[in-house]
LODO-757060 format. One record per residue (C-alpha): residue in three letters; chain; x, y, z. Coordinates in steps of 0.1 Angstrom, whole numbers. Layout:
# residues N
<rec><res>ALA</res><chain>A</chain><u>X</u><v>Y</v><w>Z</w></rec>
...
***
This chain:
# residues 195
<rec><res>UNK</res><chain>A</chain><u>570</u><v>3095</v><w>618</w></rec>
<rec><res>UNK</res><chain>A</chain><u>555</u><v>3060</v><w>610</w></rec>
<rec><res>UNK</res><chain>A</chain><u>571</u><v>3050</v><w>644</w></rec>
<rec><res>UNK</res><chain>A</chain><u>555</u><v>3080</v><w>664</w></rec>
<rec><res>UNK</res><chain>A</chain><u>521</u><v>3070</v><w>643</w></rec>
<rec><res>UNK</res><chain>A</chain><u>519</u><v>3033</v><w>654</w></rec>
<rec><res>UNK</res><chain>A</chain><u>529</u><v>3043</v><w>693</w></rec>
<rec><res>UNK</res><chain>A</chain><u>500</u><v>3068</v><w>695</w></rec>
<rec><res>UNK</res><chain>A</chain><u>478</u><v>3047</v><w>675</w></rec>
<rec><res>UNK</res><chain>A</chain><u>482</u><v>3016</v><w>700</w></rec>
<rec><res>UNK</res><chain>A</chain><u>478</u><v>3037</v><w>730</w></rec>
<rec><res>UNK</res><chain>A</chain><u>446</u><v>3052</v><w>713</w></rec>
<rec><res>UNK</res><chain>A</chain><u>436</u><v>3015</v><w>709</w></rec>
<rec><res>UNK</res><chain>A</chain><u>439</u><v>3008</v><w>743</w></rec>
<rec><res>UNK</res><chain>A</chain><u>421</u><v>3041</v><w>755</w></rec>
<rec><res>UNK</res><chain>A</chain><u>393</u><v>3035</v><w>730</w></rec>
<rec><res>UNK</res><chain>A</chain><u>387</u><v>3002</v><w>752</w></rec>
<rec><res>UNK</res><chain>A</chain><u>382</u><v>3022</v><w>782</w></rec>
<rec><res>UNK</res><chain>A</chain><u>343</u><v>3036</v><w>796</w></rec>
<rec><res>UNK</res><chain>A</chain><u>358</u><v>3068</v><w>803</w></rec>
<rec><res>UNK</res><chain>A</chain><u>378</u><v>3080</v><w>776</w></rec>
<rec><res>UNK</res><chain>A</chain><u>355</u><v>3082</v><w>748</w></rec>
<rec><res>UNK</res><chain>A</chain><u>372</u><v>3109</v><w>729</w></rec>
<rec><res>UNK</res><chain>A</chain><u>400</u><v>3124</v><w>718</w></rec>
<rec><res>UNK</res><chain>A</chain><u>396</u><v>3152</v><w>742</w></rec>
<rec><res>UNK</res><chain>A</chain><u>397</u><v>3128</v><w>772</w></rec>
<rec><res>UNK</res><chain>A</chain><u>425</u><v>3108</v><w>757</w></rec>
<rec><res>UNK</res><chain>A</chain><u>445</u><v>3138</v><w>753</w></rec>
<rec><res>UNK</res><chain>A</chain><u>443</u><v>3152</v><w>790</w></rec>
<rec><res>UNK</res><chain>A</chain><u>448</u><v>3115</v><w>802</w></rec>
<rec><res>UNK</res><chain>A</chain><u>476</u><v>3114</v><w>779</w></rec>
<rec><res>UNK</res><chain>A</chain><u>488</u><v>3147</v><w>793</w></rec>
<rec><res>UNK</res><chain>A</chain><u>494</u><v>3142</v><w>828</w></rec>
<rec><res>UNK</res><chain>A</chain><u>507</u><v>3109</v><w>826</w></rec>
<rec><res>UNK</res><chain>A</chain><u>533</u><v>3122</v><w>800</w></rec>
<rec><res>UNK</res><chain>A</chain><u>539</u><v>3153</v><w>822</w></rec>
<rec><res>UNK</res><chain>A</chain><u>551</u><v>3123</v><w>853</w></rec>
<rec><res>UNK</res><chain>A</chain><u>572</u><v>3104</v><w>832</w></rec>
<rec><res>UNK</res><chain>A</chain><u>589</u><v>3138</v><w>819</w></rec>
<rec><res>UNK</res><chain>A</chain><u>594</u><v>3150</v><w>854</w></rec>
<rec><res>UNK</res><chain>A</chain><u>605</u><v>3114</v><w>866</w></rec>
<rec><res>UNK</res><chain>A</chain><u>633</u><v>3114</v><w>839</w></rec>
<rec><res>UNK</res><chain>A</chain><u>645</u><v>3147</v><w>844</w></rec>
<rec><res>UNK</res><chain>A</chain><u>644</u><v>3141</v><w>878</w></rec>
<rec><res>UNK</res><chain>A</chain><u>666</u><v>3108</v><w>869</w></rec>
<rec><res>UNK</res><chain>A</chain><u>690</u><v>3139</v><w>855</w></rec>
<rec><res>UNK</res><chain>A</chain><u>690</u><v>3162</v><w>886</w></rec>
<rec><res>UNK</res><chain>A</chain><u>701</u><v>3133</v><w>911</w></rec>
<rec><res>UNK</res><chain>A</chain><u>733</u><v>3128</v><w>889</w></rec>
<rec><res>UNK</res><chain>A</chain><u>743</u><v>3167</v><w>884</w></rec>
<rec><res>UNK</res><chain>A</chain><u>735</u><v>3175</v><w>916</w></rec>
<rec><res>UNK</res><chain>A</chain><u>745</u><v>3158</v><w>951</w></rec>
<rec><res>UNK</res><chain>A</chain><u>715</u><v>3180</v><w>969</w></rec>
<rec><res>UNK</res><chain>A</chain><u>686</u><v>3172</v><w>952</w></rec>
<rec><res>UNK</res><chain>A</chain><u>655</u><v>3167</v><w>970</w></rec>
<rec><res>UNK</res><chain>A</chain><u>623</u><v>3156</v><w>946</w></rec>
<rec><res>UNK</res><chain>A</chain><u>591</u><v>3181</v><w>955</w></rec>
<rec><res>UNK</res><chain>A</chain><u>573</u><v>3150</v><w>951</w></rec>
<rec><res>UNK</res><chain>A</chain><u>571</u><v>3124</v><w>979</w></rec>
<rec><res>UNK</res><chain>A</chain><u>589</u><v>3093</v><w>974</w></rec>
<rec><res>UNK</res><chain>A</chain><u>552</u><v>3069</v><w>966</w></rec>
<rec><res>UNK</res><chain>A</chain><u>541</u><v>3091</v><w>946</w></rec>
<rec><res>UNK</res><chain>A</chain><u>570</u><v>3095</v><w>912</w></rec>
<rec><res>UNK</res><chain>A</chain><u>566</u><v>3075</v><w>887</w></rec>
<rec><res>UNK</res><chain>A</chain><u>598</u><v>3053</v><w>885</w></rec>
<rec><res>UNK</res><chain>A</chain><u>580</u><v>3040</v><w>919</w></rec>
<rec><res>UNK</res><chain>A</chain><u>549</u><v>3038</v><w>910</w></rec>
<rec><res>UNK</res><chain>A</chain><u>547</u><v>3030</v><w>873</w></rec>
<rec><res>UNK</res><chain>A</chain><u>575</u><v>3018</v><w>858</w></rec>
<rec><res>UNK</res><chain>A</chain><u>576</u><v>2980</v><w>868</w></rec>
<rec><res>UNK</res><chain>A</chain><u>551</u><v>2966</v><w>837</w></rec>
<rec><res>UNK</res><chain>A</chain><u>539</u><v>2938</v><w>859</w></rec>
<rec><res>UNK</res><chain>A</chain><u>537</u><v>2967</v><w>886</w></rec>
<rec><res>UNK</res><chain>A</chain><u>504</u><v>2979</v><w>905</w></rec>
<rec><res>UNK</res><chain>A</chain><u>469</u><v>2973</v><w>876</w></rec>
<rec><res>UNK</res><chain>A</chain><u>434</u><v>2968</v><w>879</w></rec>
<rec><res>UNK</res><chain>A</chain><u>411</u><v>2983</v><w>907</w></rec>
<rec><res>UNK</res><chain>A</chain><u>446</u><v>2987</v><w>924</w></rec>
<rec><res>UNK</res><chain>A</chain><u>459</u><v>3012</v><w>902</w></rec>
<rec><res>UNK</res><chain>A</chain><u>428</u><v>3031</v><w>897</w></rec>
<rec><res>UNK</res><chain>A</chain><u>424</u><v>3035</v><w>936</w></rec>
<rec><res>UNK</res><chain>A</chain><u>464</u><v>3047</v><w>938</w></rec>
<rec><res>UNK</res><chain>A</chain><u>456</u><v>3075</v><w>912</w></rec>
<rec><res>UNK</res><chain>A</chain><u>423</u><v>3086</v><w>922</w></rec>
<rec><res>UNK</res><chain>A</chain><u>427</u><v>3087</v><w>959</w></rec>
<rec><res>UNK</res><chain>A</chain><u>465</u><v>3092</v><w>964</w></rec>
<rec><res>UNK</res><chain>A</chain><u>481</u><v>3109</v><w>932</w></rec>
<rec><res>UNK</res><chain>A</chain><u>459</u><v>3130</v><w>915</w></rec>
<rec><res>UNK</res><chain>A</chain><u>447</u><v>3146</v><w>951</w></rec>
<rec><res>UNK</res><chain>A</chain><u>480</u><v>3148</v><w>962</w></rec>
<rec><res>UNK</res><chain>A</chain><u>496</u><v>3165</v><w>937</w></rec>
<rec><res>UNK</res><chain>A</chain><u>465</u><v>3189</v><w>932</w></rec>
<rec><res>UNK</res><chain>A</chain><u>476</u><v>3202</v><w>969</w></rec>
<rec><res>UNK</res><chain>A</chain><u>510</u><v>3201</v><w>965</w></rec>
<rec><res>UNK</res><chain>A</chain><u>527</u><v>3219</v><w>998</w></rec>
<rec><res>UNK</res><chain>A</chain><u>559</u><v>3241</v><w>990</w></rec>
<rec><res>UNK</res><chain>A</chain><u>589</u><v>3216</v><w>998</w></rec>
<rec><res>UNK</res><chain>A</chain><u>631</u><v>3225</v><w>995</w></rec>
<rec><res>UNK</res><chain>A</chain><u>616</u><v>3230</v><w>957</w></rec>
<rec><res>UNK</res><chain>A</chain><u>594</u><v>3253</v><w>960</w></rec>
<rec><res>UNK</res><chain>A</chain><u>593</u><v>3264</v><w>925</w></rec>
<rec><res>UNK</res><chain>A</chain><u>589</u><v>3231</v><w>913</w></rec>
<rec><res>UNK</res><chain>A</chain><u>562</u><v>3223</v><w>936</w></rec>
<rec><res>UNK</res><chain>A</chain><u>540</u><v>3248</v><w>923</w></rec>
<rec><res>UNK</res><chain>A</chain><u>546</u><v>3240</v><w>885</w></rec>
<rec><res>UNK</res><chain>A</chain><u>534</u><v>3206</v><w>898</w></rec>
<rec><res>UNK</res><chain>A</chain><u>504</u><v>3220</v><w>920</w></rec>
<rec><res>UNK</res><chain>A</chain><u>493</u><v>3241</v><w>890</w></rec>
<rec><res>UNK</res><chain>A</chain><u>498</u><v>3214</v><w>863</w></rec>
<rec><res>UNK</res><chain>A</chain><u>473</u><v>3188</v><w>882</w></rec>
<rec><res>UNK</res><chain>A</chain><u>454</u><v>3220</v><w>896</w></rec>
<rec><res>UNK</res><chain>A</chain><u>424</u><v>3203</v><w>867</w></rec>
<rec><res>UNK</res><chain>A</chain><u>441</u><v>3171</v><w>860</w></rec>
<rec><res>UNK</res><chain>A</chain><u>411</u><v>3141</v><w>858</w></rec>
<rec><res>UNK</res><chain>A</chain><u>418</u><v>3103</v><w>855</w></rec>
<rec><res>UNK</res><chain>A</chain><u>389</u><v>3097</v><w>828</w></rec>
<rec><res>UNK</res><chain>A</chain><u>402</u><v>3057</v><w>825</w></rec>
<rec><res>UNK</res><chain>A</chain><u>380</u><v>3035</v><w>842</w></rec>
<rec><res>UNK</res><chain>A</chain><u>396</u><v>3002</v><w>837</w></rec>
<rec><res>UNK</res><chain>A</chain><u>430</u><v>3000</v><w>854</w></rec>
<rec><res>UNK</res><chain>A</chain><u>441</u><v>2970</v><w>833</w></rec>
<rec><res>UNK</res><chain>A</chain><u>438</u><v>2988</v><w>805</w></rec>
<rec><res>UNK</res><chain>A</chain><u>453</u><v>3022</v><w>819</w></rec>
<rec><res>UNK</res><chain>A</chain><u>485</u><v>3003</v><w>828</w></rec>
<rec><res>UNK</res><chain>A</chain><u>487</u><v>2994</v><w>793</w></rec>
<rec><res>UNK</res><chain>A</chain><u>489</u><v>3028</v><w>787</w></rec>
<rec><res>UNK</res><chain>A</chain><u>513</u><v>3031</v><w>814</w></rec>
<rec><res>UNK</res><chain>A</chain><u>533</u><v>3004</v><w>802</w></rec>
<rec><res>UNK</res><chain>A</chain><u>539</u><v>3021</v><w>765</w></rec>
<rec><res>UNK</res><chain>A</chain><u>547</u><v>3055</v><w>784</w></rec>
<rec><res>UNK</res><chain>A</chain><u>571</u><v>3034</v><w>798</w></rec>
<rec><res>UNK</res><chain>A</chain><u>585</u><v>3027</v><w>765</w></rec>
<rec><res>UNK</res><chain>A</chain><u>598</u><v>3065</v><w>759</w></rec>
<rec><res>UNK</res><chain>A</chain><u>628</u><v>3078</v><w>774</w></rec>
<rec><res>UNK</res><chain>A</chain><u>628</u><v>3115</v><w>780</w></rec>
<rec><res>UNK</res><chain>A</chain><u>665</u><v>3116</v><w>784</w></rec>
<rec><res>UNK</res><chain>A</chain><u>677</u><v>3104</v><w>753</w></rec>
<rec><res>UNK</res><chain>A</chain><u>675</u><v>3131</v><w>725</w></rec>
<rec><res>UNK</res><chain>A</chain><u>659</u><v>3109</v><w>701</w></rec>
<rec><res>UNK</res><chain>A</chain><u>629</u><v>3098</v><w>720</w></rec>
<rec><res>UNK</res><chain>A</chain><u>625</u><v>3135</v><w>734</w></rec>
<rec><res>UNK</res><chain>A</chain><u>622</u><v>3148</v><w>695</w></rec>
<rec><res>UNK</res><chain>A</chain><u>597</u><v>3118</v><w>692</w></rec>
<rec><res>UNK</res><chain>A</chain><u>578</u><v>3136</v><w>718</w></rec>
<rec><res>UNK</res><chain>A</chain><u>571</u><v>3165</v><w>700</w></rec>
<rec><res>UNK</res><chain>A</chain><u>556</u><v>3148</v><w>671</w></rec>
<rec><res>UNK</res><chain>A</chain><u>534</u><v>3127</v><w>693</w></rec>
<rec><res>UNK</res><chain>A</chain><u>519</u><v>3158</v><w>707</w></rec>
<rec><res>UNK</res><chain>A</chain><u>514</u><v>3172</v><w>671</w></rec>
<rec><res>UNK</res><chain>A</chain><u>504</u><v>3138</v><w>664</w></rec>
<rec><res>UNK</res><chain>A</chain><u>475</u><v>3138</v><w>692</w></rec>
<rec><res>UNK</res><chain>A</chain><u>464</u><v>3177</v><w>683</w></rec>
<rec><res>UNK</res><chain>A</chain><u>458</u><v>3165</v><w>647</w></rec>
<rec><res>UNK</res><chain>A</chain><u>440</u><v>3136</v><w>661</w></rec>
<rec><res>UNK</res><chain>A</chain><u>417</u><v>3157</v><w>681</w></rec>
<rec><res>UNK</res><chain>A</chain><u>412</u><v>3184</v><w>652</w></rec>
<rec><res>UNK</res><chain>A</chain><u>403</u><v>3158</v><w>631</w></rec>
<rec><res>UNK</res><chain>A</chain><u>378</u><v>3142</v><w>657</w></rec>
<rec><res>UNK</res><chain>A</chain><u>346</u><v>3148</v><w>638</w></rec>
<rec><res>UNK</res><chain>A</chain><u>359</u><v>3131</v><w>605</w></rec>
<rec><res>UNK</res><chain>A</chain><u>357</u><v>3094</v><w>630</w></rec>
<rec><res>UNK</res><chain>A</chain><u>324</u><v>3112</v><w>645</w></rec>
<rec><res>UNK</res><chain>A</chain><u>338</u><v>3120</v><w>682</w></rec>
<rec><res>UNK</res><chain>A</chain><u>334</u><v>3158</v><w>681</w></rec>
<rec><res>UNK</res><chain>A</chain><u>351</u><v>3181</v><w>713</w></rec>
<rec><res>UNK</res><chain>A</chain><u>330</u><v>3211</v><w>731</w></rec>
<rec><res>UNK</res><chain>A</chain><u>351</u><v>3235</v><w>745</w></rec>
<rec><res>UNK</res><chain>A</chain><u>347</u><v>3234</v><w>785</w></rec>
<rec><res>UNK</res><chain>A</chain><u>332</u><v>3271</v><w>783</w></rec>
<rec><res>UNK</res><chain>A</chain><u>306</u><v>3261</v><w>764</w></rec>
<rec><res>UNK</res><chain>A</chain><u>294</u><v>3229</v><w>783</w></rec>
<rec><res>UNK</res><chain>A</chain><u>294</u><v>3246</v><w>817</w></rec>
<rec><res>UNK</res><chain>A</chain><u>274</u><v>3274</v><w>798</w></rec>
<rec><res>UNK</res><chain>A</chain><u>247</u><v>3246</v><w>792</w></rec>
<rec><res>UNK</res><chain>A</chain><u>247</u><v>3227</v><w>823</w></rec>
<rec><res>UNK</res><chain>A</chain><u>243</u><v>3265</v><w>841</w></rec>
<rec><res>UNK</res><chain>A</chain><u>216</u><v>3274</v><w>814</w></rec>
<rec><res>UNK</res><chain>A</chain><u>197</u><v>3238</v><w>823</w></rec>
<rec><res>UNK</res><chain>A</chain><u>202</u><v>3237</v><w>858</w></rec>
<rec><res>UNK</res><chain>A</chain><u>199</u><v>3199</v><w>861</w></rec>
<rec><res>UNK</res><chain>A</chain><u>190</u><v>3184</v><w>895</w></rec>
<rec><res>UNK</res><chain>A</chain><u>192</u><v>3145</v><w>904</w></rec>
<rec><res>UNK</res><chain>A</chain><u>161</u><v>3128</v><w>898</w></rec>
<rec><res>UNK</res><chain>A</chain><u>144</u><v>3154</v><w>880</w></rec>
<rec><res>UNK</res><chain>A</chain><u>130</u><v>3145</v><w>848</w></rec>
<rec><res>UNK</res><chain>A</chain><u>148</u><v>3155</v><w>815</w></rec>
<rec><res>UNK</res><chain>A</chain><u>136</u><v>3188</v><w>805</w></rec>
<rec><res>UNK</res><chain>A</chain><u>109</u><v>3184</v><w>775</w></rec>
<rec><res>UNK</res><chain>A</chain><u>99</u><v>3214</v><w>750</w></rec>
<rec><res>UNK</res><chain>A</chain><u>69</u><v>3230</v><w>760</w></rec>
<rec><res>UNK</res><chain>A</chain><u>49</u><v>3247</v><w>740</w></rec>
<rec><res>UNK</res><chain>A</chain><u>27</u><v>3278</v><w>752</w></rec>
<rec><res>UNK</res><chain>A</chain><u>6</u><v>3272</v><w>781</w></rec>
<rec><res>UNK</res><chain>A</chain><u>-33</u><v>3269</v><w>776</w></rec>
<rec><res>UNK</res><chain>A</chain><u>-56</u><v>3282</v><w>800</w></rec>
***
């Protein structure tokens, strides 16, 4: 478990680096998707040896032995363009392929997926310690279980480092409850109006 420890704790040490993933919450469904493509690349790694008619739902730029697994690959501004205007568009609109089934487990999976990094130096550090885990082997699959537990402790222990997580139903209850407009002033207690 130490192992699983120190990889979660350097990739949160890389995240915490990063503008736009301030907490665990943002780190987690950062973390998410970019486990979810490196999954789906390895298994995909699987399919293509089992079977000779394999098609991939996902075009050929867009999986992430392409795109991600060279560690001196795509970085910087680069990288952050790739995933905010190519990927994470493209796979929210996913089209039905030969796989349909699979195209829609992908379509729904990225339906709410958000790149929070805002430095792409530091998100292909991330990248590059993804790159680290093989799905395929048994060993580093069981290792992915206790790296999710890992992260869910993490984030349910947030408060303890003082990062604290509000739940998406209650923020968009606020924001429709305030109602605020670009370049209107913050909203300022009032007390009852004198005549």
């Amino acid at each position: 478990m130490s192992n699983v420890s120190n990889l979660v704790k350097s990739i949160q040490d890389i995240m915490r680096k990063d503008a736009g993933t301030y907490g665990d919450a943002q780190r987690l469904e950062q973390l998410g998707w970019m486990f979810f493509l490196k999954i789906f690349d390895d298994r995909e790694k699987q399919l293509e040896l089992l079977r000779d008619n394999y098609n991939s739902p996902l075009p050929e730029h867009l999986r992430w032995s392409v795109w991600a697994s060279d560690p001196e690959g795509i970085t910087g501004d680069a990288l952050l363009d790739f995933v905010n205007i190519r990927l994470l568009p493209k796979l929210k609109t996913l089209t039905a392929g030969a796989s349909d089934r699979l195209s829609t487990l992908i379509r729904t999976t990225f339906e709410d997926a958000n790149n929070y990094m805002k430095n792409g130096t530091l998100m292909r550090q991330v990248i590059n310690k993804v790159n680290g885990i093989n799905f395929n082997a048994s060993a580093d699959l069981h290792m992915f279980g206790d790296i999710y537990e890992k992260l869910l402790k993490d984030l349910q222990s947030a408060g303890n480092a003082g990062e604290f997580y509000t739940p998406r139903a209650v923020t968009q209850f606020i924001v429709e409850q305030v109602n605020p407009h670009p370049h209107q002033p913050p909203l300022l207690h009032q007390g009852p109006a004198h005549d």
